[in-house]
LOZAVEX-141625 format. One record per residue (C-alpha): residue in three letters; x, z, y. Coordinates in nm, 2 decimals, decimal comma, padded with zeros to 4 digits. Each point is the difference from the previous one (the first is absolute). Example, Ala and Ser with C-alpha at 12.3 -4.5 7.8 and 13.67 -1.06 7.14 Angstrom:
<marros>
MARRO  type       X       Z       Y
MARRO   ALA   01,23   00,78  -00,45
MARRO   SER   00,14  -00,07   00,34
</marros>
This chain:
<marros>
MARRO  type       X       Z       Y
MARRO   UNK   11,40   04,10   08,07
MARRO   UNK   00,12   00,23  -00,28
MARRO   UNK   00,17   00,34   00,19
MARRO   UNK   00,09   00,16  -00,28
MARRO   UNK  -00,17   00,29  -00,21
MARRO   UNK  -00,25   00,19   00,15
MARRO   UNK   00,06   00,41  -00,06
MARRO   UNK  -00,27   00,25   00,05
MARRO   UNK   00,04   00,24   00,26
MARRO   UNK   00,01   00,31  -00,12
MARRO   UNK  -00,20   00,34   00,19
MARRO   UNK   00,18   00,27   00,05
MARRO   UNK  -00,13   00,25  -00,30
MARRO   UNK  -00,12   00,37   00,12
MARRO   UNK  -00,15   00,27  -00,24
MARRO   UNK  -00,26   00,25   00,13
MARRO   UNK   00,08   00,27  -00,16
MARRO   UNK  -00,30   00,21  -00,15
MARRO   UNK  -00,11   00,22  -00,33
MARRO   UNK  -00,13  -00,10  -00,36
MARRO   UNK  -00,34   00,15   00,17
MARRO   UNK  -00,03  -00,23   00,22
MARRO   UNK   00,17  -00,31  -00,10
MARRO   UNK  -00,17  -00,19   00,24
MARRO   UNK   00,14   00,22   00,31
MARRO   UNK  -00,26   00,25   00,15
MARRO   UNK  -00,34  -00,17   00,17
MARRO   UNK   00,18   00,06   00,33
MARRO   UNK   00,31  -00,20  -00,08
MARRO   UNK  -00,16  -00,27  -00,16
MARRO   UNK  -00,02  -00,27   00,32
MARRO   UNK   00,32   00,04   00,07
MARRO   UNK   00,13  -00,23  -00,30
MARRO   UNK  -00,21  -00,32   00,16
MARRO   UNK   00,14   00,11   00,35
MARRO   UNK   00,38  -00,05  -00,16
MARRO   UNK  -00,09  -00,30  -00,16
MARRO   UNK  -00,16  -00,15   00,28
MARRO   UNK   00,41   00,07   00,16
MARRO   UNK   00,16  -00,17  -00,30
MARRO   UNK   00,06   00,32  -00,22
MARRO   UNK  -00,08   00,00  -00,38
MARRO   UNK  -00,09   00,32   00,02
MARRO   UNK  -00,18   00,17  -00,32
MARRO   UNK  -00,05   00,35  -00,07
MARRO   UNK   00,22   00,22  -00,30
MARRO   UNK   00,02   00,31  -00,13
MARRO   UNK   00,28   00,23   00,09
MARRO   UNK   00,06   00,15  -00,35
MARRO   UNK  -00,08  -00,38  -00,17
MARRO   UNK   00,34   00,02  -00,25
MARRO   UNK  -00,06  -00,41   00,00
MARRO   UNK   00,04  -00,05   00,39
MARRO   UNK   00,28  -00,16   00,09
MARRO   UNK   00,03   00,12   00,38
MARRO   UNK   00,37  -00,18   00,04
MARRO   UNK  -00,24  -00,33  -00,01
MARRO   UNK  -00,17   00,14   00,35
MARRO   UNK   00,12  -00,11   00,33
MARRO   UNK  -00,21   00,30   00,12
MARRO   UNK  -00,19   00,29  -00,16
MARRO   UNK  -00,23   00,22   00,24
MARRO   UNK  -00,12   00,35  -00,13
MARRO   UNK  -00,35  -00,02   00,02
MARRO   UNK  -00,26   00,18  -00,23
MARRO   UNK   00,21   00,19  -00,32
MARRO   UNK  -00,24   00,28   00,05
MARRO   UNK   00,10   00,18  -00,31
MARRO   UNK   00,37   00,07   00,09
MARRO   UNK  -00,10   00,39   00,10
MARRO   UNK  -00,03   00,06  -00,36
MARRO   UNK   00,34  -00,18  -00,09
MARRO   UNK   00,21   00,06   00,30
MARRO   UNK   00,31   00,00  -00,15
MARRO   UNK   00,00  -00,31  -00,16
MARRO   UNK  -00,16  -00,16   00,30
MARRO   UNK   00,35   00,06   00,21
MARRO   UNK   00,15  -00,08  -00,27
MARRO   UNK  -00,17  -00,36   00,03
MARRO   UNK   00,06   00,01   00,33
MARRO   UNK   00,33   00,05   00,00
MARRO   UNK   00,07  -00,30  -00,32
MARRO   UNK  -00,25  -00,23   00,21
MARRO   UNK   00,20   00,08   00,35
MARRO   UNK   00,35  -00,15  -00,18
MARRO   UNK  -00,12  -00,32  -00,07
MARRO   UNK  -00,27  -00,10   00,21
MARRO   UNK  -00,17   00,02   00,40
MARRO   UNK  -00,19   00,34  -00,09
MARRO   UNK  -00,25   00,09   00,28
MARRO   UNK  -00,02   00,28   00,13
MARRO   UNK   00,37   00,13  -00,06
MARRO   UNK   00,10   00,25  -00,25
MARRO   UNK   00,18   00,26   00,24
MARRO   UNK  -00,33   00,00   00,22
MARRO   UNK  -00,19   00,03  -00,34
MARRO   UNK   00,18   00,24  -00,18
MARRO   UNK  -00,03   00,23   00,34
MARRO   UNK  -00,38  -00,05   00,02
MARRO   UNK  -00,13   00,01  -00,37
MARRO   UNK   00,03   00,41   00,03
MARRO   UNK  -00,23   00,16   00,28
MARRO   UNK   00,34   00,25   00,08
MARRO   UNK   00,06  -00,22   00,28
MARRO   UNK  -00,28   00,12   00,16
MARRO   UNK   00,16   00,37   00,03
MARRO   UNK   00,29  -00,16   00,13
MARRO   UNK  -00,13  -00,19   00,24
MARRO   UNK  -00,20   00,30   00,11
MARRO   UNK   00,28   00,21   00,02
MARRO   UNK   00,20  -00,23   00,20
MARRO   UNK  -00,27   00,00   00,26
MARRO   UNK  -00,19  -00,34  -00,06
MARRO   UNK  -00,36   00,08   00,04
MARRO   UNK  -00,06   00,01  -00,34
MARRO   UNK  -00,30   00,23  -00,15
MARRO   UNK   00,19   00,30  -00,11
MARRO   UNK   00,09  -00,04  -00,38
MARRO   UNK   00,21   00,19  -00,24
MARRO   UNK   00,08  -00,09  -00,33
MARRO   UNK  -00,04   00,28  -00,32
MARRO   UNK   00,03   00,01  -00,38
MARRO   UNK  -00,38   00,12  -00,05
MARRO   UNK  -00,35   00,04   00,09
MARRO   UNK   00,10   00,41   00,06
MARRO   UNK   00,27  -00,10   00,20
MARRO   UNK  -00,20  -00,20   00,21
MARRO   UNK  -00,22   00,29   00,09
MARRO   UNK   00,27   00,24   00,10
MARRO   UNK   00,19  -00,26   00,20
MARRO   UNK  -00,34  -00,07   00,17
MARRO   UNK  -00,06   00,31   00,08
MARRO   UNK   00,36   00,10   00,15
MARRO   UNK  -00,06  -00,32   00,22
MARRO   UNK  -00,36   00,14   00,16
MARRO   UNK  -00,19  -00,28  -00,14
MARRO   UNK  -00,32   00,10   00,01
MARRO   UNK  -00,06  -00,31  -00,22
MARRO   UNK   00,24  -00,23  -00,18
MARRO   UNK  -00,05  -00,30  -00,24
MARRO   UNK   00,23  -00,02  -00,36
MARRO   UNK   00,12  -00,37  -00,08
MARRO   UNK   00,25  -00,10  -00,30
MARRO   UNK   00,31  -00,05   00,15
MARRO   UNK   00,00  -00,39  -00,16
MARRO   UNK  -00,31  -00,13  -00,04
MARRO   UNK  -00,29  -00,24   00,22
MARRO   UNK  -00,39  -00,03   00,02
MARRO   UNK  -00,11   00,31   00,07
MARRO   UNK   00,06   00,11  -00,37
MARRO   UNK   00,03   00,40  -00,05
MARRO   UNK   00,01   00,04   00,37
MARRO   UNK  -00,25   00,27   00,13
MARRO   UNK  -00,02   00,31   00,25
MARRO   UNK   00,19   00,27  -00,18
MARRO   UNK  -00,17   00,34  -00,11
MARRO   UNK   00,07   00,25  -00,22
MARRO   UNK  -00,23  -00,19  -00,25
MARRO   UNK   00,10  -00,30   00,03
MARRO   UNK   00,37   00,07  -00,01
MARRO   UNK  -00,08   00,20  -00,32
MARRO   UNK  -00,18  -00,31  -00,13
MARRO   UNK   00,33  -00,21   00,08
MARRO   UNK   00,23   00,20  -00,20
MARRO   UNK  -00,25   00,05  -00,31
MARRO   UNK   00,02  -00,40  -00,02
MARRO   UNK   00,38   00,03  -00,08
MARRO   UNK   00,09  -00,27   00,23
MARRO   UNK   00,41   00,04   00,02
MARRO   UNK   00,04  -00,20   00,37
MARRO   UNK   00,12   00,16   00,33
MARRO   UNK  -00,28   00,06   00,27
MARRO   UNK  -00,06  -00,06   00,34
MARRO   UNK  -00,16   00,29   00,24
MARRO   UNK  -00,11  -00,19   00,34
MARRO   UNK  -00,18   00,20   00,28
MARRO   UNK  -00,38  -00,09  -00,02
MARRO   UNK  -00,13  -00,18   00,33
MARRO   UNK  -00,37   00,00   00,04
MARRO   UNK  -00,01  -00,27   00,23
MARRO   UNK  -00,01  -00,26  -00,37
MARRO   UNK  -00,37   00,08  -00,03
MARRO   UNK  -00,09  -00,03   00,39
MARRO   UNK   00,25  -00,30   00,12
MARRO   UNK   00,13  -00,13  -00,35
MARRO   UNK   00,35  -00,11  -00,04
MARRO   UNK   00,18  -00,32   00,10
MARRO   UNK   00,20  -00,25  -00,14
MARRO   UNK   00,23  -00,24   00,18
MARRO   UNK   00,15  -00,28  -00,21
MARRO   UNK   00,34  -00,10   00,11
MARRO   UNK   00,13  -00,36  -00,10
MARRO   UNK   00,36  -00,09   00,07
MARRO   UNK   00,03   00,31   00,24
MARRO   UNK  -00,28  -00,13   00,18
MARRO   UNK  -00,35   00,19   00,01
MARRO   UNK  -00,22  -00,22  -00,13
MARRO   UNK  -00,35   00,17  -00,02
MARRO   UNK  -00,16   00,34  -00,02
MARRO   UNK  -00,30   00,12  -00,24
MARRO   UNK  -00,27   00,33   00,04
MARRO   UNK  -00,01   00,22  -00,28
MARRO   UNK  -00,25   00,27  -00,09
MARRO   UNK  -00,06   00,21  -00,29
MARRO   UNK  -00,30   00,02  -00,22
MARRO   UNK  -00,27   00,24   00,10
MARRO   UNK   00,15   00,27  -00,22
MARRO   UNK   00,34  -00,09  -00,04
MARRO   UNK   00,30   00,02   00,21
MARRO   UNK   00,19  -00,35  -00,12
MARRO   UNK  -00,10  -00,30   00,20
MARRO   UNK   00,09  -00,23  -00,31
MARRO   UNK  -00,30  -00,28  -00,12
MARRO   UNK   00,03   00,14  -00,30
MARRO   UNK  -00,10   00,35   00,08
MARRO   UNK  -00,31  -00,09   00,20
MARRO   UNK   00,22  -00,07   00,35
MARRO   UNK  -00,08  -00,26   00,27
MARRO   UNK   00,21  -00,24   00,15
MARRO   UNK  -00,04  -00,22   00,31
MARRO   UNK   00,23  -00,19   00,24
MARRO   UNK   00,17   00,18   00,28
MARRO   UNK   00,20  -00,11   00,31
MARRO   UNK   00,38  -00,01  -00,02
MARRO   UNK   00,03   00,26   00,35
MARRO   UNK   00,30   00,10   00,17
MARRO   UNK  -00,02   00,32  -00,13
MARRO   UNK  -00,02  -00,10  -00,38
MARRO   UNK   00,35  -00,18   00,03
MARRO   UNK   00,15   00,22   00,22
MARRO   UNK  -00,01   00,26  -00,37
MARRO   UNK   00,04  -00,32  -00,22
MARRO   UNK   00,33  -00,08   00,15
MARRO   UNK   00,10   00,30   00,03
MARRO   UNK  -00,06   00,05  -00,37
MARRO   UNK   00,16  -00,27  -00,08
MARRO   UNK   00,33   00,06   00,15
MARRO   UNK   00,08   00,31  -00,13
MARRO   UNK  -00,09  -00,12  -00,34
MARRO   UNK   00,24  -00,34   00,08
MARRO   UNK  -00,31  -00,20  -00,10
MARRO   UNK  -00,02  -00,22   00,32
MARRO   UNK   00,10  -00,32  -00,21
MARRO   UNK  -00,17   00,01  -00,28
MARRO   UNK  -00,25  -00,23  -00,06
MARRO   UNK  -00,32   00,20  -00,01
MARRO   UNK  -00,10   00,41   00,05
MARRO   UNK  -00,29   00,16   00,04
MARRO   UNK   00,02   00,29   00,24
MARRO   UNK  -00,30   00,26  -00,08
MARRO   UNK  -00,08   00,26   00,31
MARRO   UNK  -00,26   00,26   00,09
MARRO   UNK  -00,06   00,19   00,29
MARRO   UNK   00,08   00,40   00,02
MARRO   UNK  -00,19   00,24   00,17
MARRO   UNK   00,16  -00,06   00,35
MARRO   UNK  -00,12  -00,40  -00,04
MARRO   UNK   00,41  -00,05  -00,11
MARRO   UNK   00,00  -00,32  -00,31
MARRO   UNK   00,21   00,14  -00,19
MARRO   UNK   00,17  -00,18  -00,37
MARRO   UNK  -00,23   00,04  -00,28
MARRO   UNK   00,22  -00,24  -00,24
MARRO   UNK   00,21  -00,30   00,01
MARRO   UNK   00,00  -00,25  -00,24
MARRO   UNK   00,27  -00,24  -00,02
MARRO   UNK  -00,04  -00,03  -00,39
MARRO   UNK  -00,33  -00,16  -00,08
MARRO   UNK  -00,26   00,05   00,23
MARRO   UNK  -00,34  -00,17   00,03
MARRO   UNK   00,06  -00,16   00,34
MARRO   UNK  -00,38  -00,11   00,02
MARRO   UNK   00,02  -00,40   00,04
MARRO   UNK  -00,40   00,00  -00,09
MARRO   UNK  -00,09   00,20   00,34
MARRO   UNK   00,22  -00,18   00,20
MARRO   UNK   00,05  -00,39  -00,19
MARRO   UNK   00,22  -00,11   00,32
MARRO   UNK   00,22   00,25  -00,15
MARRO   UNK   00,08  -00,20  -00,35
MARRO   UNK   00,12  -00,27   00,22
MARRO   UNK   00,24   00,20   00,22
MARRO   UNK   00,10   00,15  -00,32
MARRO   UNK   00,05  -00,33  -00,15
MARRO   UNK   00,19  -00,18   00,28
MARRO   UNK   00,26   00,30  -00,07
MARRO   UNK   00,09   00,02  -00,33
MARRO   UNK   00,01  -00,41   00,09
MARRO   UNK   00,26   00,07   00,26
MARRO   UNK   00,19   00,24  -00,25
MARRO   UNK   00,02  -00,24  -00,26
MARRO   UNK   00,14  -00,30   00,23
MARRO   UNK   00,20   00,26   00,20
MARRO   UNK  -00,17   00,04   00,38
MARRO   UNK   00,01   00,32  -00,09
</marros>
């Protein structure tokens, strides 16, 4: 019995977004495209800055691995922003736009969430004398936009002096230095659809003080405590982040045994799917329930 033409069913399309670097995504992000398959997605992996991509064409497109925006933040809201009008853009630009500069930190220190006191200054010299009027007996120098561990170091006279002979023309971050990174490590708690998901143990290299892989630190699983979600959502919250569809919540202890915020990243964090794998499904089942609207 003839019933007529047959039609193919067509996936609902979602781009990973990620740099020309790694076109591929990053090593980490890389199971999570046969995860979304496995749920009916035609998911593939694009660059952010591609002038080709067509991102109207996506049902979906989930910020995952454009590791280079630091160096072009500008244009990277400004893709944000373009992307946001015309398709699902995960996570949202409001949240995004709030979280690419570490400022937020200050202010959420200032308004009394236990945030590792931060303040932000134009240079390296600033830094010091800031540092100093605060009592910190040590205090670590960030760029105010920019991820993996890059130019991030305890500050000294030296090595603020070696920041502003490299002419780099950024805002800086001036955080309070907390020992406990070399003893305890930091942790990370990965948040999926408001929902802690699962926690990692990091640790710096022998003689470093950043815990990323790439600067000789050491990762490991951790337990998702009470404790550890108690900050999360609390973080969360006063950064209106509770819906989006995936953070990363970065803490360290101070030296009364207090987690404090080290960073939140709610723009492109590595949410370690290879040390937990029952992650990539969790993390798969919601951008699933995004795209058919459970969510």
């Amino acid at each position: 019995m003839n019933h007529g033409p047959s039609y193919p069913t067509l996936q609902p399309r979602i781009a990973c977004v990620t740099s020309a670097r790694l076109p591929e995504l990053g090593e980490d992000d890389q199971p999570l495209l046969p995860a979304l398959a496995e749920r009916g997605l035609d998911a593939r992996p694009v660059v952010w800055n591609d002038p080709e991509a067509d991102w109207a064409s996506y049902d979906a497109v989930v910020v995952r691995s454009p590791w280079d925006y630091p160096t072009q933040a500008e244009a990277f809201i400004d893709w944000y922003e373009k992307t946001s009008a015309v398709t699902e853009l995960h996570n949202s630009l409001d949240v995004v736009r709030a979280n690419q500069h570490k400022g937020y930190l200050g202010t959420l220190w200032e308004r009394g969430v236990p945030a590792i006191p931060t303040a932000t200054v134009g240079s390296p010299t600033e830094a010091l004398a800031v540092a100093r009027r605060h009592g910190w007996e040590q205090s670590v120098i960030k760029p105010a936009v920019g991820l993996g561990g890059r130019n991030v170091a305890l500050l000294t006279p030296e090595r603020a002096a070696e920041l502003e002979e490299s002419g780099m023309a950024t805002q800086w971050c001036v955080q309070q230095f907390m020992p406990s990174i070399r003893t305890e490590g930091e942790l990370s708690l990965v948040y999926v659809n408001g929902e802690a998901s699962h926690a990692i143990l990091k640790h710096p290299g022998d003689s470093d003080i950043r815990v990323h892989e790439g600067h000789g630190g050491r990762h490991a699983p951790y337990r998702v405590t009470d404790e550890l979600r108690e900050i999360g959502d609390q973080v969360l919250t006063a950064c209106d982040a509770s819906n989006e569809l995936f953070a990363r919540v970065d803490v360290v202890r101070d030296e009364s045994g207090q987690l404090r915020l080290m960073e939140l990243d709610v723009t492109s964090p590595c949410l370690y799917f290879l040390y937990c794998p029952s992650s990539v499904d969790v993390f798969a089942d919601a951008v699933a329930a995004r795209v058919h609207g459970d969510r």
